[in-house]
N, C-alpha and C positions, 0 to 999 in steps of 0.2 A: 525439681520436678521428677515422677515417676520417669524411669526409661521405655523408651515406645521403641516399636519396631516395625518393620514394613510388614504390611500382610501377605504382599507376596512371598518375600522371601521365608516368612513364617510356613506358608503353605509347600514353598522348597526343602524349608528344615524338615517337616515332618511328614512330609514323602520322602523323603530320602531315609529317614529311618525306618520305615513300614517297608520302605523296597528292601533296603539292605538286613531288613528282618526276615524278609523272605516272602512279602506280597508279592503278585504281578504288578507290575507298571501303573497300569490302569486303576487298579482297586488301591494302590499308596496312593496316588494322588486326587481320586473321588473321597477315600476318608479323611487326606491332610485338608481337602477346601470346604467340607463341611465342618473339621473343625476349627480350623480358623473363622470360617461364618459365623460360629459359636459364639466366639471372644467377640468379634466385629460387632455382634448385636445385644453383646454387654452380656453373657449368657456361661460367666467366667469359670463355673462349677461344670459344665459341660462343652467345654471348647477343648484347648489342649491338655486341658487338668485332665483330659480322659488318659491322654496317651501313653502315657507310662504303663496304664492296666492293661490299655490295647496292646501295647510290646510285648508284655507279659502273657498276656492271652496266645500272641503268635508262636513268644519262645514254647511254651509248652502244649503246644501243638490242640489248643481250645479252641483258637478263630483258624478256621481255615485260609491257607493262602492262594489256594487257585481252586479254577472251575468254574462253573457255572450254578445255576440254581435249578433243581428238577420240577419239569413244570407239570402240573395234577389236573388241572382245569386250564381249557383257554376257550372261552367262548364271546363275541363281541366285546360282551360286554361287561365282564366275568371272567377275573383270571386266580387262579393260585397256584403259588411256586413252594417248595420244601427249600426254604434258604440253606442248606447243606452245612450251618454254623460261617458261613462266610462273613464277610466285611458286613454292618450292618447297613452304614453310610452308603456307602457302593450299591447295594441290593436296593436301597431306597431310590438311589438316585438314577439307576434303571427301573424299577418301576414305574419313577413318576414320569419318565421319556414316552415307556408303553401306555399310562395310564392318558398322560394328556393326547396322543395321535391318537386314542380309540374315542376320547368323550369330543375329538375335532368332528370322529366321524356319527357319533352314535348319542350324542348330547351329552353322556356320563363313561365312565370305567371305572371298578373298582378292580384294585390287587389286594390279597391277603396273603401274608408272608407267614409260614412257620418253620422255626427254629429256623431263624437269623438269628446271628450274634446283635450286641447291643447296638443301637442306633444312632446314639450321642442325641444332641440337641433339634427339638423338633421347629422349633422356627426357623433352623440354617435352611431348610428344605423351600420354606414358603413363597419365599418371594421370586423364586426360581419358576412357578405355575404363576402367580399372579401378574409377571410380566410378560407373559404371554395370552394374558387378556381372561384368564380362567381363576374358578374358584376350584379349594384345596382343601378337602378334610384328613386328617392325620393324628392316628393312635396306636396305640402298644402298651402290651404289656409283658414284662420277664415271668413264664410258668415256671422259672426254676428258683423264683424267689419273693419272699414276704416280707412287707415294715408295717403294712398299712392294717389296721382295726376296723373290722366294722363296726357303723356307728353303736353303739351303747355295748361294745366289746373290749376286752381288755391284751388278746392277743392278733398276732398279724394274721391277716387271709393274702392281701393284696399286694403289688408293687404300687407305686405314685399312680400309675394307667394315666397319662399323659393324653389331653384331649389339643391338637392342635389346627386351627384353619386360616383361614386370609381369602381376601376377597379383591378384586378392583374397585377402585373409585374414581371417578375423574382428577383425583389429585392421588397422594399416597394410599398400598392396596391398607386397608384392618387386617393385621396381625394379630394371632392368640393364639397362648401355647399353655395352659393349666392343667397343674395336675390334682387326681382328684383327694390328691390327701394335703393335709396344710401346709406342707414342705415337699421338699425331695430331700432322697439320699447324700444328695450331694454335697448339699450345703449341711444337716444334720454330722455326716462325717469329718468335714473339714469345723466347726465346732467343735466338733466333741477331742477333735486333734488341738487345736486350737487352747483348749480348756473353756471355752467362753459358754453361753447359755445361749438358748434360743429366746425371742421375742415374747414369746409364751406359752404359755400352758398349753403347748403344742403335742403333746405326747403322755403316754399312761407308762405306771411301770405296769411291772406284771402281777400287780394288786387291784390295777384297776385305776390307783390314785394319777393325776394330773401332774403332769409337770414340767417344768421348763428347763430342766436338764437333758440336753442329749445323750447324758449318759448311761440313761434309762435305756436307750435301745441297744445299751450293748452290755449289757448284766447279762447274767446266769439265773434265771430265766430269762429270755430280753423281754421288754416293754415292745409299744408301739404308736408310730405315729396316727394320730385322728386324720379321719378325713376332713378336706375341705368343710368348711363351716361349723369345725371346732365342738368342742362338748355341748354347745344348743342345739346348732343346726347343722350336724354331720351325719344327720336323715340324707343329706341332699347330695354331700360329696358320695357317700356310700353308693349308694341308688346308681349315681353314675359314674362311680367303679365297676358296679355290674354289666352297667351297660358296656362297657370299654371291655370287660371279660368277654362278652359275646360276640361284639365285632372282632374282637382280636383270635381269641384262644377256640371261638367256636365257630365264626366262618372259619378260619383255619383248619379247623380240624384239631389242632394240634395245644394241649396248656395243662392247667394244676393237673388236672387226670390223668396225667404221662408221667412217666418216672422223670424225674431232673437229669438232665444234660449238661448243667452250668449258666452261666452267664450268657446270658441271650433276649429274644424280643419275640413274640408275633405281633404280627402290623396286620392293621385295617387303613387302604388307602384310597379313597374316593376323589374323583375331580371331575367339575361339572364345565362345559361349555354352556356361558347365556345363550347363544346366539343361536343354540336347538333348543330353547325353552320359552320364556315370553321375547327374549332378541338380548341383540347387546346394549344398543342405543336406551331400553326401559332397564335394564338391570342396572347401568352408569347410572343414568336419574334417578331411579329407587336406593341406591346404596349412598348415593354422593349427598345426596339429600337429607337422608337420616343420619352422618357423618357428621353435614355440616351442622345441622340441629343440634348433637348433641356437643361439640365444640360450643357453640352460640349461650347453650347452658349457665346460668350465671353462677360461679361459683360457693361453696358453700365460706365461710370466714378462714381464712389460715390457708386455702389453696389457691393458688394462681390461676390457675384456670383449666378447664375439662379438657381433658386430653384422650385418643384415641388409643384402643389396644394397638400395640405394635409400633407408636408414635416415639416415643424415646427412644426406644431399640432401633429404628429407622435412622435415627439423626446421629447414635452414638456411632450406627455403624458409617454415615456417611463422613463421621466427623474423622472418623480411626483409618479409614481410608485416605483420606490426604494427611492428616498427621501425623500416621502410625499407630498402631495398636498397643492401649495402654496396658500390658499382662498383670493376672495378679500373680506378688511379690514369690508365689511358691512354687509357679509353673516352671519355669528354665533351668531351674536348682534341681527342680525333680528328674527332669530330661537329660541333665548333665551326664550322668553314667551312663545313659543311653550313647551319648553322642561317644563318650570315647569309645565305647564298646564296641557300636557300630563303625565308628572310622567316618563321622557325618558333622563339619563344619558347623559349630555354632551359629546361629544370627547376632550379626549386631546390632548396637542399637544405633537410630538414626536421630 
């Protein structure tokens, strides 16, 4: 069997290398338990597979390691911060502290972050507002970088612009975290390292043509990935790429229109309280309701049964919690020169 590890101590490993790279205290170990959240929720391309770049990013002085975030707006109900290239993780998981105590008091809050560094995985974030009885909108996009095509295009405009939210139910909250082009990065890179193909005709080169080589996106010209709903219907992914430009790059203030910076994010982040809009008590019944509806759904042939966004990723993560966290085969190998370099005890496994 694969070797597992504890989460906690995974989240000890990788604060301790973010500290002894030079974070503060507090921002190593807000971005080592978002990325372990990551792996937890099977999320294996954006958990610790980040941190070797993130190290990388500290050594050469790209992510900031202290300070604060400059604040532009702060109004009820209405805030924006200049993430100063800071931790992205960290900046998120302060805003969503600010964002849930103002929508306690004001029904809603939104934050828009510009120039954060990158965010890692946007469903580590979710269940953290949903257990606090509140709903969670969450998006971003990198202004200092393009994979994504629009639709009936043949080179990139966009990043993935990752649309994520979650809600309560009276049993597990709906988790969703889609991006709006047919893949990510993440997974396309570790392919294309791999040697292997993608699923499908996921991606154009720089002709135009389709194809399910990831190595199309890394030519001389590069190719690019389609948006969600693929060479028919990437009308739709497209569309709401734009929409994710506007929440992110243009309440921000800040995106493609600015010179690049590197590697980074602007965030759009909304969180609503029921309990200032029609209550809590109807929101549970209207959401638990349509939940259970669509469970109840009778399967189409060849699947087990209707399952909810967020619903595997819930159970893998509660599974990897008492059993340990099953890594994939390339994360610790990667980290390993980290750890001597930094002088930061490996995990083992349990």
């Amino acid at each position: 069997m694969p070797a597992r590890h504890s989460a906690a101590e995974l989240a000890t490993f990788a604060s301790g290398l973010l500290f002894h790279a030079g974070l503060d205290a507090d921002k190593a170990s807000a971005v080592a338990g978002i990325l372990v959240e990551g792996d937890l929720l099977g999320h294996n391309t954006h958990g610790l597979a980040l941190l070797p770049a993130y190290l990388g990013e500290i050594e050469k002085g790209a992510m900031a390691r202290t300070g604060e975030p400059r604040v532009l707006a702060d109004l009820p109900a209405a805030v924006a911060w200049d993430g100063l290239r800071l931790p992205g993780p960290w900046l998120i998981v302060r805003a969503l502290d600010l964002a849930v105590s103002r929508a306690r008091r004001n029904g809603t809050c939104t934050v828009v972050i510009r120039r954060s560094h990158h965010i890692a995985c946007l469903s580590a974030y979710l269940k953290r507002v949903t257990d606090e009885g509140l709903m969670v909108l969450l998006s971003c996009s990198d202004p200092c970088a393009s994979s994504v095509a629009p639709h009936g295009g043949r080179s990139s405009v966009f990043t993935p612009n990752p649309i994520a939210a979650a809600w309560p139910t009276d049993g597990d909250p709906v988790m969703l975290d889609v991006s709006m082009s047919i893949t990510t990065n993440g997974l396309t890179r570790r392919l294309q390292a791999e040697k292997r193909m993608l699923p499908g005709p996921w991606a154009v080169d720089s002709r135009g043509k389709a194809s399910a080589d990831p190595a199309v996106l890394f030519d001389d010209p590069p190719g690019a990935l389609l948006p969600v709903g693929g060479l028919d219907h990437g009308h739709k992914g497209y569309a709401l790429a734009l929409l994710v430009e506007a929440l992110t790059g243009g309440l921000a203030g800040h995106g493609r229109a600015d010179p690049k910076e590197g590697w980074g994010a602007s965030v759009f982040i909304e969180v609503f309280a029921p309990a200032l809009f029609g209550g809590v008590e109807d929101f549970l019944r209207q959401a638990t309701h349509v939940a259970g509806a669509c469970r109840a759904t009778p399967p189409r042939p060849g699947i087990d049964r209707v399952r909810l966004p967020g619903e595997a990723g819930l159970r893998r993560r509660a599974d990897q919690l008492l059993n340990g966290v099953e890594l994939y085969p390339t994360i610790l190998s990667s980290l390993s020169p980290w750890a001597r370099k930094l002088g930061v005890a490996e995990p083992q496994s349990i």
